[in-house]
C-alpha positions in Angstrom: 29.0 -12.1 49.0 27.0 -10.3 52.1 29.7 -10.9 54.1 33.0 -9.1 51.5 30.7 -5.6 51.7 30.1 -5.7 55.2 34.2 -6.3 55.7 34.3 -3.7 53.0 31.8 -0.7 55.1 33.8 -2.1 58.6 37.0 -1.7 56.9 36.1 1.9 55.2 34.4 2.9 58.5 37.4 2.2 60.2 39.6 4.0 58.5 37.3 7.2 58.3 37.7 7.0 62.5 41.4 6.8 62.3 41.6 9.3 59.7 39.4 12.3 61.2 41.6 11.3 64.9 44.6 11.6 63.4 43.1 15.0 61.8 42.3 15.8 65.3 46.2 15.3 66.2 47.4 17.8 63.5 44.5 20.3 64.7 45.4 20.0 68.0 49.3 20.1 67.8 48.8 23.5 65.8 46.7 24.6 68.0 48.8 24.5 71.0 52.1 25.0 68.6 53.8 27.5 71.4 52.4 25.7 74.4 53.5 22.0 74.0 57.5 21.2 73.8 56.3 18.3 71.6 53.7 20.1 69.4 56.2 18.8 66.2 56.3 15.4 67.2 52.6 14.8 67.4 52.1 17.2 64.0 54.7 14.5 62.3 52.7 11.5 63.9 49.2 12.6 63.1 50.4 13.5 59.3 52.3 9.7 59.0 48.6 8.1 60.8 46.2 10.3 58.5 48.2 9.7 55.3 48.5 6.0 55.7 44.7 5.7 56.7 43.8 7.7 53.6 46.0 5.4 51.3 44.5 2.1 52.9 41.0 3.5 52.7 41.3 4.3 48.7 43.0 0.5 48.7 39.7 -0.9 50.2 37.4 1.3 48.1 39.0 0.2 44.7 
């Protein structure tokens, strides 16, 4: 039983990482918006990353 919650904490801890990086992405590609010729391709990618840890973190929490 121990060993399903720590899974659960590793599995909700990892997700929080990813999530605030990929918040970090979308900060930094609006940021730089006018400097960067790729500034939508990493706003796309950090949205796509963010979203998909979000939904896989409420998954583990239910």
């Amino acid at each position: 039983m121990s060993e399903q919650k720590d899974t659960k904490k590793f599995k909700m801890g990892f997700h929080i990482f990813i999530t605030l990086f990929a918040l970090g992405i979308i900060i930094s590609s609006i940021s730089g918006y006018g400097e960067m010729e790729r500034a939508t391709m990493y706003l796309i990618l950090g949205v796509l990353i963010g979203g998909s840890s979000l939904f896989q973190f409420f998954k583990t929490v239910r």
